[in-house]
N, C-alpha and C positions, 0 to 999 in steps of 0.2 A: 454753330450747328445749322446745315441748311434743314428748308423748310421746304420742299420742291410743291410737296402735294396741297399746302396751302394756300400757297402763294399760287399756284393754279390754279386752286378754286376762286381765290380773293378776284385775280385780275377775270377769271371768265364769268364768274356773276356779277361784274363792273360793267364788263364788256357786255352782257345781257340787258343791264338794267339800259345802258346807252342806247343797244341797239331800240327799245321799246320808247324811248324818249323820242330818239331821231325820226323813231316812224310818226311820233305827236308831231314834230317840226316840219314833218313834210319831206326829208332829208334821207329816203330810209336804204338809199343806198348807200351814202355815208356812214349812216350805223352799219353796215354790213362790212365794212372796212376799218372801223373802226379800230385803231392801237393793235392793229396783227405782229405791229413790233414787237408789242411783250411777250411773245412765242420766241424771237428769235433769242439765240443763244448768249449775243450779245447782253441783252437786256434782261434774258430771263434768268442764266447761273448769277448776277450778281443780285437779283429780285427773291431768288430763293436764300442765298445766303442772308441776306437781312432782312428779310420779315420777318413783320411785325405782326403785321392782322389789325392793328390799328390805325395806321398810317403809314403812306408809302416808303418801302423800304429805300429810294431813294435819298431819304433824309439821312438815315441809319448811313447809307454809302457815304453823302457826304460827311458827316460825325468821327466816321476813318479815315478816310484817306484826303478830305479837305474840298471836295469834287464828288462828284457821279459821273462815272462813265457811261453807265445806262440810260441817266435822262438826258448826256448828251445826245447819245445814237436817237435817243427817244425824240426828245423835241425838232431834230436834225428831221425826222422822217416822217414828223404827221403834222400837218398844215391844222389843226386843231389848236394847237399853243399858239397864244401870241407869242414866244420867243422865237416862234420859225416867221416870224414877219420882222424879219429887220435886214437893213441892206443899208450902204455907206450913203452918205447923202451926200452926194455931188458938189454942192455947196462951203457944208462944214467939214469935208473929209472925213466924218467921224459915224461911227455905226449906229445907226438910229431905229426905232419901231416905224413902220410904215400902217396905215389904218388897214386890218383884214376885211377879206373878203364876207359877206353877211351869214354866206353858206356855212363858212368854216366859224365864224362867232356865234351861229348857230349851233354848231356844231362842239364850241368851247362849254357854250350854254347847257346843251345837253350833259356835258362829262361832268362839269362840278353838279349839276342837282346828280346822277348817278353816283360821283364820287362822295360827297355826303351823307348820301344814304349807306355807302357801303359802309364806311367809316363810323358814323354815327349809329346805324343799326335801328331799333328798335325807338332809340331816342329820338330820332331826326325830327326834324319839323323845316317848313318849308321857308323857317327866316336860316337855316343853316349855311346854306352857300351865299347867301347877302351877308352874313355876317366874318364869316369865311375873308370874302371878297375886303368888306372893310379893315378887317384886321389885319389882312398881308399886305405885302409891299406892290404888288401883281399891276393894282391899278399904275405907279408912279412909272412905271416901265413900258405900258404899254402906248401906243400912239393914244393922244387925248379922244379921240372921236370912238375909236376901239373901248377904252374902258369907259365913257359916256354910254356906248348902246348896250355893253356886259350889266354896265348898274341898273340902269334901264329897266334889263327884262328879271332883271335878278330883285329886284324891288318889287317888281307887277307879282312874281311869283310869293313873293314872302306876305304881301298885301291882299292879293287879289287870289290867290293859290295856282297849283297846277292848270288846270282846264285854261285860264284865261293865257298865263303865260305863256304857253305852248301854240296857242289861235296866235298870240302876238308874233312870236320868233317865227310862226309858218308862212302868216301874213309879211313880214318882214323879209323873206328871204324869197317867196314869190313875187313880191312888187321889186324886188333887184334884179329881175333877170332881165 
């Protein structure tokens, strides 16, 4: 049974909460842009049909059919995931993560503290996306230097909380330009 008017709200109060992160990062027209995929039809009849409300209904698509086609078109179209940072490596012929750009790891940085709170709600606490982080496989995939600066700000956050994380990734993404 889809869920259209949920999952509409789920992903536009995600999309809220990043846009108000992004503007802490300094980034705040990246949050204005932010995942407009999840609109697209693509991404969004298969988003309604498996939501959950507690985790992205992408998991649910891969549990069926073995895949996501949504988070393909997904990761395909927003330089936000490290899995849109990979390219063959000249070398080893072989498809490899390349280190992102500070902008868009800022920007990765914003969606899991926003996606944590959506998910987690009422519980959340600010060790959730560090913990998040450790428990998935995300870091072994992504370029080393990539998931060194994700742990980084994701530890400042759980340690030191909001306010300071936020100066760091702002700081961090205006000393890169």
């Amino acid at each position: 049974m889809a869920h259209p008017l949920g999952h509409f709200k789920t992903i536009t109060k995600h999309r809220h909460k990043v846009i108000r992160n992004c503007f802490k990062a300094g980034i705040f027209w990246q949050g204005l842009r932010h995942d407009l995929s999840k609109y697209s039809p693509t991404e969004f009849i298969p988003g309604a049909k498996f939501y959950l409300g507690t985790r992205s209904p992408n998991e649910k698509e891969r549990e069926v059919y073995g895949y996501s086609m949504a988070w393909m078109h997904h990761k395909g179209r927003n330089n936000h995931h490290y899995e849109y940072w990979t390219d063959i490596n000249l070398k080893t012929k072989k498809v490899e993560p390349v280190e992102m750009p500070k902008r868009y790891l800022a920007e990765m940085f914003c969606d899991r503290v926003a996606a944590s709170k959506t998910y987690n709600g009422k519980n959340y606490t600010n060790h959730h996306p560090l913990d998040y982080f450790l428990k998935g496989q995300a870091r072994y995939h992504m370029h080393p230097q990539t998931a060194k600066d994700l742990e980084i700000m994701l530890r400042l956050l759980a340690d030191k909380g909001e306010d300071e994380a936020f100066a760091y990734v702002k700081r961090m993404v205006k000393n890169d330009k």
